[in-house]
C-alpha positions in Angstrom: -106.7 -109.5 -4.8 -104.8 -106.3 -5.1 -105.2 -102.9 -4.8 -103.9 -99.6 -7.5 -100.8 -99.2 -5.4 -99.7 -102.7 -4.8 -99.6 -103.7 -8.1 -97.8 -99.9 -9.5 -95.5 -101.2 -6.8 -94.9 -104.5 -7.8 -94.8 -104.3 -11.8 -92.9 -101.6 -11.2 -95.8 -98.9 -12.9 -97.4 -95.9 -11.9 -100.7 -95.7 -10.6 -102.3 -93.6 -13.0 -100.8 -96.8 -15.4 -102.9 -99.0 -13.8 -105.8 -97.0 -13.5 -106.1 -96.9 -17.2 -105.1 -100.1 -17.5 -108.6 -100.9 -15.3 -110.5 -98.2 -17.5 -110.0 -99.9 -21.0 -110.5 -103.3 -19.6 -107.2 -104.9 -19.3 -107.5 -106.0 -16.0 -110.7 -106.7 -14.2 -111.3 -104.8 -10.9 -114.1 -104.3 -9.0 -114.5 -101.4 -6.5 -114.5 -101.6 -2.9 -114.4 -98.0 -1.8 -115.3 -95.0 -3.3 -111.3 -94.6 -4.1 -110.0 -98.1 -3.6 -110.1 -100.9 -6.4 -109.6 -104.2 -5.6 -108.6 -106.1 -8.9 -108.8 -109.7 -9.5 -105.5 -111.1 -10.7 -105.5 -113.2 -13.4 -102.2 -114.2 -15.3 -103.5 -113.9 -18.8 -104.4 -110.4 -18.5 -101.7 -109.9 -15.9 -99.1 -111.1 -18.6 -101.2 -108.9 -21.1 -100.4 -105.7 -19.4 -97.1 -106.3 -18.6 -96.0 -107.0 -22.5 -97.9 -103.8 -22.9 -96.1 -102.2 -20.1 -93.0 -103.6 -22.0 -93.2 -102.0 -25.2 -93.9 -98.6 -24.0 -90.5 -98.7 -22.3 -88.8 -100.3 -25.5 -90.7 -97.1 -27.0 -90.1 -94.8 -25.2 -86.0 -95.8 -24.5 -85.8 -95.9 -28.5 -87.3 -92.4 -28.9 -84.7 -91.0 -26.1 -82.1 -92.8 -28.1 -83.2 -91.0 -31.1 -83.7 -87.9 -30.4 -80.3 -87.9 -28.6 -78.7 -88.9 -31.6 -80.5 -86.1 -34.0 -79.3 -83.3 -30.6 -75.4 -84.9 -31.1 -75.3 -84.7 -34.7 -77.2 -80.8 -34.7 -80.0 -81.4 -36.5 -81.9 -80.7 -33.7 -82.0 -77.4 -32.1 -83.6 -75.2 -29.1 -86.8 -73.5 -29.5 -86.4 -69.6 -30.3 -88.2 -67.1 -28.5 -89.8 -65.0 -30.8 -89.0 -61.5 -30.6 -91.2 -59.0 -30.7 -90.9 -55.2 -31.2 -93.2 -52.7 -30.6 -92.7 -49.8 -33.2 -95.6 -47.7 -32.1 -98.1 -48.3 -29.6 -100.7 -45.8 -30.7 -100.7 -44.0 -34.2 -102.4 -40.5 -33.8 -104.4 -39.0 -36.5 -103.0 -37.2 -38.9 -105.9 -35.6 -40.4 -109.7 -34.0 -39.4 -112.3 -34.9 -41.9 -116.1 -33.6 -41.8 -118.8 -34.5 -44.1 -119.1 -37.6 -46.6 -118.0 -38.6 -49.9 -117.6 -35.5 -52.2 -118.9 -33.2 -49.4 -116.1 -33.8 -47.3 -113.4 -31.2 -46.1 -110.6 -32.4 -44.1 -107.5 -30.2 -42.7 -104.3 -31.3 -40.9 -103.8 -32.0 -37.0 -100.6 -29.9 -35.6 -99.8 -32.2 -32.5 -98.2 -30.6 -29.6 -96.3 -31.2 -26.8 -98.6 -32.4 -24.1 -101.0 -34.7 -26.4 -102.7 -32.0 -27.5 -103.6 -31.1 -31.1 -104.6 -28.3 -32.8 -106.7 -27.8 -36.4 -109.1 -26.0 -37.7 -112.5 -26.6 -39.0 -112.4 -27.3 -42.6 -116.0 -25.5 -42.9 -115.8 -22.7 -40.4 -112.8 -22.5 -39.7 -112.9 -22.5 -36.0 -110.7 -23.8 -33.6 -110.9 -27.1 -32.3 -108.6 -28.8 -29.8 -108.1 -32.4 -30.0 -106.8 -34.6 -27.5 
């Protein structure tokens, strides 16, 4: 009997590995402690994890392999940071409009400095302010 951490240590494996490993039933292990497994070595499933353990490294050293080839020969490239430019945070109106559909009037907003606008009531032709 073994715990997580004694057989990540021997085979060489993570933890985590051999927590999965448990969880989808390729090795039996029964637990002892709320956070300690004790699992039951047996050589069949043993063996079966280790060829498994074996072809994710053949995997995973033919991916390196590959994409190391594709960076030399520049068909692969770094990710760009897309660049983004704000033109104008805020657009201000440009015109006053009272009433609906054919009813309406509308006049122009002189802006000045300050963020202050002036117009005039289309109808009344008041003065309104508009900030």
């Amino acid at each position: 009997m073994l715990s997580v951490r004694q057989l990540a240590q021997r085979l060489g494996c993570s933890r985590s590995m051999v927590r999965k490993a448990i969880n989808d039933g390729l090795l039996k292990a029964r637990k002892v402690h709320p956070t300690l497994w004790a699992i039951e070595v047996d050589q069949r499933d043993l063996a079966v994890f280790c060829a498994k353990l074996e072809h994710l490294k053949k995997v995973r050293r033919e991916r390196s392999e590959r994409m190391r080839l594709l960076w030399r020969t520049g068909k692969l490239r770094t990710k760009r940071r897309k660049r983004v430019e704000v033109v104008e945070r805020w657009k201000r109106p440009t015109v006053v409009t009272i009433g609906q559909g054919i009813y309406s009037r509308s006049t122009p907003i002189h802006w000045l400095s300050g963020g202050e606008g002036e117009a005039a009531c289309p109808v009344c032709a008041s003065r309104l302010q508009i900030k």
